[in-house]
N, C-alpha and C positions, 0 to 999 in steps of 0.2 A: 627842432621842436622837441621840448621833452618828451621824455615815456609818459608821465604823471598825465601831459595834458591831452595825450591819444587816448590815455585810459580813460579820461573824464569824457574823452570826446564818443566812447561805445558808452557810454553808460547814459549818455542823453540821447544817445540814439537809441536805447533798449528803452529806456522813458518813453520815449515818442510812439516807438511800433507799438510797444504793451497798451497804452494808450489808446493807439488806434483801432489794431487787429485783437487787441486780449490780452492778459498776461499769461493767461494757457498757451496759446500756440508761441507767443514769444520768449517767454520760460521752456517751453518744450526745443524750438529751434537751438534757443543758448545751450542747454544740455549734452542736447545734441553734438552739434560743434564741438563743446569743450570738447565731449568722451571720445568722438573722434579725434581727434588729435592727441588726446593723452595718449591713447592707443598706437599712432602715429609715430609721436616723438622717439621709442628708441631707433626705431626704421629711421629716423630722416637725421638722427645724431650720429646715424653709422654713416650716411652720405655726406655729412661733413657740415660744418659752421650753417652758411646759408640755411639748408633745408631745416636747420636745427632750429636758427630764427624765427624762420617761417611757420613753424608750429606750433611754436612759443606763442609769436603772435598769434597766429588764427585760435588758438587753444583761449590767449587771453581776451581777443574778441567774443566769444563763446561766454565768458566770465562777464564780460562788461554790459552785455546786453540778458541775463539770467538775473541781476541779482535786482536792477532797476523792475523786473517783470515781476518780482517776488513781492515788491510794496505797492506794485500797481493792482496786482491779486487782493493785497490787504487792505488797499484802500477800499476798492470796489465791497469786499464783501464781507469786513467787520466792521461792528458799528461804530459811530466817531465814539461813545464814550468806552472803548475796547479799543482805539488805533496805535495809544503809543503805550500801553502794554505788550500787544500782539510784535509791535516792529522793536519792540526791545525784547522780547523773548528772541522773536529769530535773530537775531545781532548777539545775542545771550549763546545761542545753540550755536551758529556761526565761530564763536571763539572758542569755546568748550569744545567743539570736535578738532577744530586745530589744533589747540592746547593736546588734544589725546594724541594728533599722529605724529605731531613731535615728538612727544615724551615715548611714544609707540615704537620711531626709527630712531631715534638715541637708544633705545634698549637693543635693537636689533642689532645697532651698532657697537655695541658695546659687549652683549650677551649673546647674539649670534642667530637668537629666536626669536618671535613678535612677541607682546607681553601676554597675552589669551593663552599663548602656549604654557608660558610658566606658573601663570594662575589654576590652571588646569594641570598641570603635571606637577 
């Protein structure tokens, strides 16, 4: 089974619980999860391949069921004529912080410090 279709397959499972129990507590579990495991992963990269998978994934379950929680929030509590503003801002804000921490570890990689530091100095 591909990757692509596990990932779709958390992300209808974070639709369903947000759904059910909230997108509060099931945005807060995803969170959760992810930050544990990021946390996690250079421990389980030092134990070798497997544990490193295994983080990965849990890390990326963590992700699959947060971001469906995020539209389930927006549904519930902006109004329809605010919905596909609101879900194109956070999809807008989504890429714009990615866009930064890339450009953020190519500078580190390349200059040796994060870019805050060279703005500032």
């Amino acid at each position: 089974m591909p990757i692509s279709v596990l990932a779709s397959c958390w992300q209808v499972l974070g639709g369903q619980l947000a759904d059910k129990y909230g997108g509060k507590r099931v945005l807060a579990s995803g969170v959760a999860l992810w930050s544990l495991f990021t946390l996690l992963t250079p421990q389980a990269a030092a134990m070798g391949t497997a544990p490193l998978l295994a983080a990965r994934v849990l890390l990326g379950v963590g992700e699959g069921i947060a971001f469906p929680a995020i539209h389930s929030m927006i549904a519930r509590n902006v109004p329809q004529v605010h919905l596909c503003l609101c879900a194109y801002v956070r999809v807008s804000v989504c890429v714009l912080l990615y866009e930064v921490s890339v450009k953020t570890e190519h500078h580190v990689q390349q200059f040796g410090k994060p870019l805050n530091c060279v703005c500032i100095s």
